[in-house]
Phi, psi and omega in degrees: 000137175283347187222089194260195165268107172269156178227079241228097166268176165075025188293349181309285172272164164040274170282331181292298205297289200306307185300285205323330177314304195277301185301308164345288182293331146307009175100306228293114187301151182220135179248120162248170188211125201193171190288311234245143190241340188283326158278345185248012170309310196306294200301303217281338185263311160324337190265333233245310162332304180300338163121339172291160175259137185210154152225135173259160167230111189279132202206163178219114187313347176285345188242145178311285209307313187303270181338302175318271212296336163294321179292281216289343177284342194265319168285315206298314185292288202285343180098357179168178190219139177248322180238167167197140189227132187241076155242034172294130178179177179197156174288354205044201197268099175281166189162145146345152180272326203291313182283356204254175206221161202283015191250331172262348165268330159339293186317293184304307192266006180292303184301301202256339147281308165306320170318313192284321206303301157343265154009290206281294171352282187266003172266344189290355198281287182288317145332313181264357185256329162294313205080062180164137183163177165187123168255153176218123168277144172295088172225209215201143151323351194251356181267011203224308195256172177259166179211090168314122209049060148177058186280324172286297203303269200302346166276350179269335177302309166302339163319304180286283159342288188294348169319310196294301236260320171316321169303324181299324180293310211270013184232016192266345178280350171245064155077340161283109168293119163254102200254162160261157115237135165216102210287163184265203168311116186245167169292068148220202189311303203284307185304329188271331131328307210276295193296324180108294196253229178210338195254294172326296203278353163269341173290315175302321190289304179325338166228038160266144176274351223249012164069043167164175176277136202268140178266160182287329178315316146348297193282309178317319208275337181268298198288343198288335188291273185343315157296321186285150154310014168284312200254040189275040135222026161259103124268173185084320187302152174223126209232119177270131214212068192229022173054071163035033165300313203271003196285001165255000000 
């Protein structure tokens, strides 16, 4: 399709935002989505600048009804839904495992597991009823690997990978794709969190080989391949984008 329909959670900032952007300059009709509705008012006359036909719906990826009620304003506006990119998510309480608390891990896995879980639930709902669609989930190099200080963040990432490849099985007879990206250190807020410091965060760079930090365009550039007619015989997959860190 030349103008299909995305759907973009967590879209306000960094990567969600940087995705919403790239389909956009790709034609794409755009459903974003956030917490804020006064930001994403902002995001949806940006998109509409560009020349996209777009709506934001303000939803918070933790509650059932709201997801439900997002997937369906989205199809109801636009007539189908073709991507869904699922990146709404946080970092949590980076720390010891000794610190964290059954409260940090809610925070963390409500958001970035439940969230996802939601997600998949109406959209393969409206997707499996087309015979068509492909989603791509949001995970991390850390959905793969272990992380010191930062063990709920990477068990809600493993979490998320195995969603995508399960989700990939039970959907492929009827014409759905289901993906990954996982990304390495990318330049946004949640990186400038997490890491803390100005030093911490030139310390990370320092052991990327390709010598910087993945920009969320960098990542956006991974679901539009996902999303495209390049990628009808990838599901199951998780495709890492971290400038060759895990390649040793």
């Amino acid at each position: 399709m030349n103008n299909p329909v995305v759907l973009i959670t967590g879209a306000l900032t960094g990567i969600g935002h940087a995705t919403a952007i790239a389909f956009a300059k790709q034609g794409a009709r755009v459903v974003v989505s956030g917490r804020r509705q006064a930001e994403g008012e902002v995001l949806q006359a940006e998109l509409k600048k560009l020349g996209a036909e777009a709506l934001f719906v303000q939803a918070d990826v933790r509650d059932d009804i709201q997801v439900g009620r997002l997937v369906d304003q989205a199809v109801a506006h636009f007539g189908r839904l073709d991507v869904a990119v699922n990146n709404a998510g946080t970092e949590g309480e980076p720390g010891l495992i000794v610190n964290q608390t059954s409260e940090s891990y809610a925070a963390t896995f409500d958001t970035n597991v439940l969230g996802v879980l939601l997600s998949l639930k109406h959209e393969l709902r409206a997707m499996t009823a087309q015979k068509s669609g492909s989603i791509i989930n949001i995970s991390s190099t850390y959905g793969h690997q272990g992380a010191a200080y930062a063990s709920v963040y990477a068990a809600s990432k493993h979490a998320v990978e195995g969603l995508t490849k399960s989700a990939a099985l039970e959907v492929a007879s009827h014409g759905v794709r289901v993906n990954a990206v996982a990304p390495g250190a990318t330049d946004t807020g949640m990186l400038d969190r997490f890491t803390g410091t100005p030093e911490n965060k030139a310390g990370i760079v320092s052991v990327v080989p390709l010598g910087r930090l993945a920009t969320p365009e960098d990542i956006a550039q991974a679901a539009l391949y996902l999303a495209s007619e390049g990628a009808t015989f990838v599901t199951g997959q998780v495709i890492t984008v971290d400038g060759g860190k895990t390649a040793g």
